[in-house]
C-alpha positions in Angstrom: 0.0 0.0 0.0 1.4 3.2 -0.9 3.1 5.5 1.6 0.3 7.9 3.3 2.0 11.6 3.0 0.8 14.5 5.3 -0.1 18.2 5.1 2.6 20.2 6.8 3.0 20.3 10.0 3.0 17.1 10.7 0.7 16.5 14.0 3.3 14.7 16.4 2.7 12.8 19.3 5.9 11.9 21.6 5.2 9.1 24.5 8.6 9.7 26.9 10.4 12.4 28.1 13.2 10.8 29.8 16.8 11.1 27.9 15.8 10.3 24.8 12.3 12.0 24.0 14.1 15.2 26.0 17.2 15.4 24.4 17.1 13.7 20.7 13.7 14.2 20.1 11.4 17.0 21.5 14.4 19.8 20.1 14.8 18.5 17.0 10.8 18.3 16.3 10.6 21.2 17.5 12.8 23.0 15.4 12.1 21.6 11.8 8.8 23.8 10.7 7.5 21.0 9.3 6.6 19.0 12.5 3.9 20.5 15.2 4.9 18.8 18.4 1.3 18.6 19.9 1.5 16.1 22.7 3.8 14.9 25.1 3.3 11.6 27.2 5.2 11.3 30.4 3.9 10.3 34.0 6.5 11.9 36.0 5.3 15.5 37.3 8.8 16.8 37.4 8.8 15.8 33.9 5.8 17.2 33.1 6.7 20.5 34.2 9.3 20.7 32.0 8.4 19.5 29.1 5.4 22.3 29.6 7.9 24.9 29.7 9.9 23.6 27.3 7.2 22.9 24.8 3.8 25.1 26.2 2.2 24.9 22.4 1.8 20.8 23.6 -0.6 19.1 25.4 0.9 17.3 28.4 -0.6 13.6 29.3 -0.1 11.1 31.5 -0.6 8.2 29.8 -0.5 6.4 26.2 -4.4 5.7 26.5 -5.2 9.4 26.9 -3.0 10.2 23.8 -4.5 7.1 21.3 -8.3 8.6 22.6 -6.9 11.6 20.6 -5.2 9.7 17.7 -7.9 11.5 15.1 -5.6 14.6 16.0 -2.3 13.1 15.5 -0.2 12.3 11.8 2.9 10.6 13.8 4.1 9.2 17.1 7.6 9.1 18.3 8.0 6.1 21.0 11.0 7.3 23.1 10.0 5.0 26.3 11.8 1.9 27.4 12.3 -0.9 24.9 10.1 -2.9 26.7 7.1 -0.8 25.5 8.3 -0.3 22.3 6.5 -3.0 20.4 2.7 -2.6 21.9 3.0 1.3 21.5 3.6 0.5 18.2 1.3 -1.6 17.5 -1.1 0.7 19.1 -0.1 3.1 16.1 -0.1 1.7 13.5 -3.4 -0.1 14.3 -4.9 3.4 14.9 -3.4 4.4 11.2 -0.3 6.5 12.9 2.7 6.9 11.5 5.7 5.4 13.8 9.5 6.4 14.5 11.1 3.6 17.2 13.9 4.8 19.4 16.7 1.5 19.4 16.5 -0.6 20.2 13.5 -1.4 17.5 12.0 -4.2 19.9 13.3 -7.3 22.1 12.4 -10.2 19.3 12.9 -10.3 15.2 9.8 -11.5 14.8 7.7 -8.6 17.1 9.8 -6.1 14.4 9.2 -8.4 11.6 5.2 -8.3 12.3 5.4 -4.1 12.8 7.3 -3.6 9.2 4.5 -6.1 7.7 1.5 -4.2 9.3 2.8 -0.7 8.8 3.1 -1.4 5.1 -0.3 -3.5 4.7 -1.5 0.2 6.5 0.3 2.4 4.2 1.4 4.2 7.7 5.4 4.9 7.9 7.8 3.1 10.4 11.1 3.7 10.9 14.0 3.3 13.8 15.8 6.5 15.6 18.9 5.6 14.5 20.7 8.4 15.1 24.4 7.7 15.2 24.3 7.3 11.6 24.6 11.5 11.8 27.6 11.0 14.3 30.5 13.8 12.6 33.2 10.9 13.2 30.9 8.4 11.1 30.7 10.7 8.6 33.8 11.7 8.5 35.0 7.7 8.4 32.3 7.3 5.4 33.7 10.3 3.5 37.3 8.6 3.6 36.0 5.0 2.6 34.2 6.5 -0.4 37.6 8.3 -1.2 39.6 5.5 -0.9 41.9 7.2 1.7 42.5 3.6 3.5 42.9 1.4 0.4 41.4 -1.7 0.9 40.0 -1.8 4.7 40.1 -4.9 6.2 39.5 -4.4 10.0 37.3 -1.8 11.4 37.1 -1.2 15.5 34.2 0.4 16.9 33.9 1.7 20.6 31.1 3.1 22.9 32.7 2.8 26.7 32.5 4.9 29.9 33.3 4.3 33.4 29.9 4.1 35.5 30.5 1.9 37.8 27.1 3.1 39.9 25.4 1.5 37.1 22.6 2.8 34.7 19.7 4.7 35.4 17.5 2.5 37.6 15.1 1.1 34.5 17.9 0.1 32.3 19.5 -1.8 35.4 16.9 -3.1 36.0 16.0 -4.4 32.6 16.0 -8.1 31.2 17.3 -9.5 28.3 13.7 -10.2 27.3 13.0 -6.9 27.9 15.1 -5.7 25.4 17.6 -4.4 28.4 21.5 -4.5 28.4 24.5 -2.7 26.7 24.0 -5.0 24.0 20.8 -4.2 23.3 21.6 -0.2 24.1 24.7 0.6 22.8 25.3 -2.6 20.4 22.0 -1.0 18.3 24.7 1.8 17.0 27.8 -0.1 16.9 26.5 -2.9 14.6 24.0 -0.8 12.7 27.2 1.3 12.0 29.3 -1.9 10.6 26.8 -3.2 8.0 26.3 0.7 7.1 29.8 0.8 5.8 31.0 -2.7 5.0 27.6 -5.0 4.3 26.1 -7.9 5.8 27.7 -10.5 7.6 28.5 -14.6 7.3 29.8 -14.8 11.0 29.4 -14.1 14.3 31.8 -14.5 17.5 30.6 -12.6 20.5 31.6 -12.4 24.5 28.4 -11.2 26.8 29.4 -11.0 30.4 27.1 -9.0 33.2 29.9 -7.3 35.8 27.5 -5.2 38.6 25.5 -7.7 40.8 23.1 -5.2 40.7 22.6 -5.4 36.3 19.2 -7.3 35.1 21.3 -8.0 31.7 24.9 -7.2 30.4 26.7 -4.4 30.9 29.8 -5.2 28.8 30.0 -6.8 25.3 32.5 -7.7 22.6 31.1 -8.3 19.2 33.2 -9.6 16.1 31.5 -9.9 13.0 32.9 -11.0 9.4 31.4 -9.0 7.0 30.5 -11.0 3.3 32.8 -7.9 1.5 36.1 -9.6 3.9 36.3 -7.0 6.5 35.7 -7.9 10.1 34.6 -5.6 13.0 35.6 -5.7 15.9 32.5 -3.8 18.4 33.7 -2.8 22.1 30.6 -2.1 24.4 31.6 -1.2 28.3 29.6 0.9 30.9 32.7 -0.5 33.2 35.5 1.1 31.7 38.3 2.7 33.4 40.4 3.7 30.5 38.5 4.3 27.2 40.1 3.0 23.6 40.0 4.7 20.3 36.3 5.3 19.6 37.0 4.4 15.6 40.6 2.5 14.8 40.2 1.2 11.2 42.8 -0.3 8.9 43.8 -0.7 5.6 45.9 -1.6 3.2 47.2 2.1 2.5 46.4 3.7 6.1 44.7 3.8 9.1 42.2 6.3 10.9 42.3 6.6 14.4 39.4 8.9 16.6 39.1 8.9 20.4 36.3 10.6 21.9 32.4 10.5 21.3 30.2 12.8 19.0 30.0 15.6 21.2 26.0 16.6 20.3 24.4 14.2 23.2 27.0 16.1 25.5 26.0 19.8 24.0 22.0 18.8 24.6 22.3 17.7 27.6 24.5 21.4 28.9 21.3 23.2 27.3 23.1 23.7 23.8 20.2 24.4 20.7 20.4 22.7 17.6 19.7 25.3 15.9 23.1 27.2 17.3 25.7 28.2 14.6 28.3 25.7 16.1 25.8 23.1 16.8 27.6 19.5 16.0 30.8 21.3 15.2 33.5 19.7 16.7 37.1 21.3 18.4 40.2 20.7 16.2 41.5 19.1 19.7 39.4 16.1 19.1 40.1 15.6 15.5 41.0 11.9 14.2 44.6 11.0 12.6 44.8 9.4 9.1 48.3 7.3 7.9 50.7 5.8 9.1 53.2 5.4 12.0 56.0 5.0 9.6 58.6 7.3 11.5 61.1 7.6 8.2 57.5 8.8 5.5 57.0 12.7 5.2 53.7 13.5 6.7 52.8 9.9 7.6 50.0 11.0 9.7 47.3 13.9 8.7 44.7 15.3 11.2 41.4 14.7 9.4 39.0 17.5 10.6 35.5 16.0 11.8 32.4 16.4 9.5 30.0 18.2 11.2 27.7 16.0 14.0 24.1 16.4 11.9 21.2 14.7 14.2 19.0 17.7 12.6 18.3 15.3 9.3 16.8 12.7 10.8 14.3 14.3 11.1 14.7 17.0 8.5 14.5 13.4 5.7 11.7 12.6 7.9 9.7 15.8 7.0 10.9 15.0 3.4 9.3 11.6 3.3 6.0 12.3 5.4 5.1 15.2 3.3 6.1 14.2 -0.1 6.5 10.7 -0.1 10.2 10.1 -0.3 12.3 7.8 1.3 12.4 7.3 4.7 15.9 8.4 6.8 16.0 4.7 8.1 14.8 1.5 6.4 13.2 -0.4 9.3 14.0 -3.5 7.4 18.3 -2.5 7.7 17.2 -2.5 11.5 15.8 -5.9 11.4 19.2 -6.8 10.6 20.9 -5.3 13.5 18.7 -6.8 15.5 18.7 -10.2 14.3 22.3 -10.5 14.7 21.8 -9.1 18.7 19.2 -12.2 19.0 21.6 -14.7 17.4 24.3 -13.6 19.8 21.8 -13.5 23.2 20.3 -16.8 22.0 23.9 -18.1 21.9 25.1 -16.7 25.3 21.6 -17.5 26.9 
């Protein structure tokens, strides 16, 4: 069934202001004209206070079933609550003729994603997954050199999201099963692996090593995941909420060169100190923090080069989203290249289990 396209603004519904309907939702919705964020689900009355003084043109609820009585007033909802919820809420959408965006992960089972994709397209409703770090300025900047060649031929990319908490997570996602769709591997393995079979492909093989280091953790909290990509390379994906010395967020070979980057996309980090995304350095990142391309090779002139970062760009999620809700193009994220992330976190839980 064709895609249904929208009148702008595009009626928006958001159910969850914690971290992620806060920071990498509500701000950008609200600052592309082509979105009216008119309702806000979130429980919590410190919550709700803010997101009414953040956002006083929406309507503040308390609950999903107040905002689906009102559905007849809504074009799309953005489910930014725990991955546990994700696939009911969605459900709930689509069945009501919504169109959906999923924060990762997309849900806790291949099939429960499998049946969403199928229903939303049998509706002719759009669904796809927040996938945000594919607008990371180091990605970007790592795409830009693959499609130049920079690296020759790459044969091993390493991938890292660590940081030392050893408190533990927030108390949901400690508390949060496997089943649940809880755990790093779930969490942070969503970007790492969605970023590996962005740049090299899909994958023949799978090696992984799940472990669960805080007593206090419903699911793990540390994860290595290897894959071997069908184009030859292999990844190799670091996940830690337990370390106390951080590796190089990107270390990528090839037969020419390497590229080095430590340090995280610094946009989550800007949000979160009150930055705006529509600020003129928003995503920009400090020459301090820029990645090294070439070689160690003491006797080569200029063996390494400083690579400046691409700019961070979170804003076109949702600025393709506008595109494709309103004219009917394609979608920033293909649920279905989702699926594939997720079946390969299933294959590795149902090995580890």
């Amino acid at each position: 069934m064709p895609l249904s396209t929208f009148s702008s603004p595009v009626r928006t519904g958001l159910i969850g202001f914690g971290l992620a309907g806060r920071v990498f939702h509500a701000p950008f919705l609200s600052a592309d004209g082509r979105f009216d964020l008119a309702a806000i689900v979130t429980g919590d009355p410190k919550r709700q206070a803010e997101a009414h003084a953040g956002y006083a043109q929406a309507t503040i609820v308390a609950t999903t079933a107040e905002l689906f009585e009102k559905a007849d007033d809504l074009d799309l909802v953005v489910i930014a609550s725990p991955p546990v919820s994700h696939y009911e809420l969605a459900l709930a959408a689509i069945e009501a003729g919504l169109s959906v965006v999923i924060d990762k992960p997309f849900t806790a089972t291949v099939a429960q994603a499998t049946e969403l994709i199928d229903l939303a397209e049998r509706r002719g409703v759009a669904l796809t997954v927040f996938q945000n770090r594919r607008w990371d300025g180091d990605y970007l900047t790592l795409r830009s050199l693959l499609d130049e060649s920079a690296l020759g031929e790459v044969y091993r990319f390493e991938s890292r999201f660590e940081w030392w908490k050893p408190q533990g997570a927030r108390e949901w996602k400690r508390e949060a099963t496997v089943a649940e769709g809880g755990g790093i591997l779930f969490d942070l393995g969503s970007h790492l692996i969605d970023q590996a079979l962005q740049l090299f492909g899909p994958v023949d093989e799978v090696y992984s090593e799940v472990s669960t280091r805080l007593p206090s953790a419903g699911a793990d909290d540390d994860a290595f995941v290897a894959l071997r990509h069908v184009s030859g390379v292999s990844s190799h994906l670091w996940m830690n909420s337990l370390a106390a010395q951080k590796g190089a967020r990107f270390h990528v070979l090839g037969s020419k060169a390497a590229y080095t980057k430590w340090g995280l996309d610094g946009q989550e980090a800007a949000l979160k100190a009150g930055a705006r995304v529509t600020d003129d350095d928003f995503g920009v990142e400090p020459e301090s923090t820029w990645g090294e391309l070439g070689t160690d090779d003491s006797e080569a002139a200029d063996s390494l080069t400083t690579v400046p970062t691409e700019r961070g760009d979170y804003r076109s999620f949702y600025g393709i989203l506008g595109d494709a809700l309103t004219t009917g193009s394609a979608l920033p994220v293909d649920a279905r290249s989702s699926l594939e992330t997720l079946a390969i976190i299933e294959q590795i839980h149902g090995e580890n289990g």
